[in-house]
Phi, psi and omega in degrees: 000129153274125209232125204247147295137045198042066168279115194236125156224109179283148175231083188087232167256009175262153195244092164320300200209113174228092183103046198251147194191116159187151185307140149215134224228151167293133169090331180285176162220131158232153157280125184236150228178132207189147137300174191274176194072355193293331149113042173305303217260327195272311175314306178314296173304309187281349154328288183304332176084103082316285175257116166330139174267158174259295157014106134067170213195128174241093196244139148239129185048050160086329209274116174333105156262028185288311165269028186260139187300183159270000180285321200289320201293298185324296180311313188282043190076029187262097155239163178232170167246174149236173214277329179236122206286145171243094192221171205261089180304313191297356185235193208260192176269291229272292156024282166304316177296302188306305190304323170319323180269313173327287177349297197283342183284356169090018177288160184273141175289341187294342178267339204281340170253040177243132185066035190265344194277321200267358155236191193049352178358279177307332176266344165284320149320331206268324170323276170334300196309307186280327176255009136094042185215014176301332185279349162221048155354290179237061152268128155336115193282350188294291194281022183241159191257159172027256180320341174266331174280326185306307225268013148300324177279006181267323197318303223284315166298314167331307180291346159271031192024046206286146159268337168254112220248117157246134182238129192257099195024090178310289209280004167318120168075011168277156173263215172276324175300310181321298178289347188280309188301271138057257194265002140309296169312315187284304178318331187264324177298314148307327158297342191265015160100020165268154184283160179186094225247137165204165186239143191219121178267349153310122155290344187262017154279344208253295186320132174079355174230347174263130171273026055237202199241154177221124178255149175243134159235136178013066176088344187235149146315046109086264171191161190206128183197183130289160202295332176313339208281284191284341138327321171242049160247119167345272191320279202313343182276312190285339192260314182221314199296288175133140163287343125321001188289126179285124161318334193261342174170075198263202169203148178238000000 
């Protein structure tokens, strides 16, 4: 489990995340979900250890991440995404998976490319297979469009075997079809018992695939439900959703 604590990250005078605390259990998906500025993106980074906490306790499966790098975090099974997919364009799709895998067995990167094509093969293979990119394997990762680097940067996360999955607006630059499909993958990775905290402005990312939403305003917490929940709760309507939102697959 993941455990957010009175999480405080300060910038200056200013308070990004002020106070914030709440749970993601093995098997849940949760959404965290905001207007900009709400201070989504800042929770996030110090989750991942991106940022040093002012704060507040961050523990996985009991364990502290508060001085922890983000490589340390990793080992114990914390991988993430970003909102503009990052992924190593000079290689192949399948490439990317191996050297992913190479990582996680504690190979040197400087050695990680002599022989990259023979190695993890099968288990690089099998990752694509699972994120819907076995058919362009050895395509040059520079040249697939969008939607598909996307869902290379999950493959690649996928390949540190995380039990904790963050994903930083997955469905960013998709279309409708993309995100749906998408977030279809993120949701069955939560049934198959991995935890999966990811932050998202599609509303038709969240309904029907997060079990529940965590809204941030300025900095605090908000509300917290199902997306049905918080679709009707006043403020959160008045504040971010919007009194017009269809419940089933509105956008913010």
């Amino acid at each position: 489990m993941l455990q957010v604590q009175q999480l405080v990250k300060h910038f200056g005078g200013i308070r990004a995340v002020d106070g914030v605390s709440f749970e993601v259990a093995a098997g849940q998906c949760v959404a965290l979900i905001g207007p900009n500025g709400a201070g989504k993106s800042t929770c996030f980074a110090c989750i991942a250890g991106q940022y040093a906490v002012t704060g507040g306790h961050l523990a996985w499966q009991g364990q502290s991440l508060d001085r922890l790098a983000p490589n340390a975090r990793l080992r114990l099974g914390v991988a993430r995404t970003f909102q503009v997919a990052q992924v190593f364009e000079a290689l192949t799709v399948l490439q990317n998976v191996q050297l992913a895998t190479q990582a996680r067995l504690g190979l040197q990167a400087i050695s990680a490319f002599k022989g990259l094509n023979a190695q993890a093969r099968e288990a690089a293979l099998a990752l694509l297979e699972q994120t819907g990119l076995h058919a362009l394997a050895g395509e040059d990762a520079l040249s697939l469009p969008y939607g598909a680097k996307k869902r290379l940067e999950l493959a690649v996360a996928l390949a540190a075997r995380p039990q904790l999955l963050l994903l930083d607006e997955p469905a960013a630059g998709l279309d409708e079809h993309e995100r749906a499909s998408l977030m279809q993958l993120v949701k069955k990775l939560a049934r198959q018992g991995m935890a999966v905290l990811y932050t998202e402005h599609n509303m038709d990312a969240v309904a029907g695939v997060a079990d529940r939403v965590l809204v941030l305003i300025e900095g605090r917490l908000a509300a917290q439900g199902t997306f049905e929940e918080i679709a009707r709760d006043a403020m959160v309507r008045r504040l971010y959703l919007g009194e017009g939102l269809d419940q089933g697959s509105g956008h913010a």
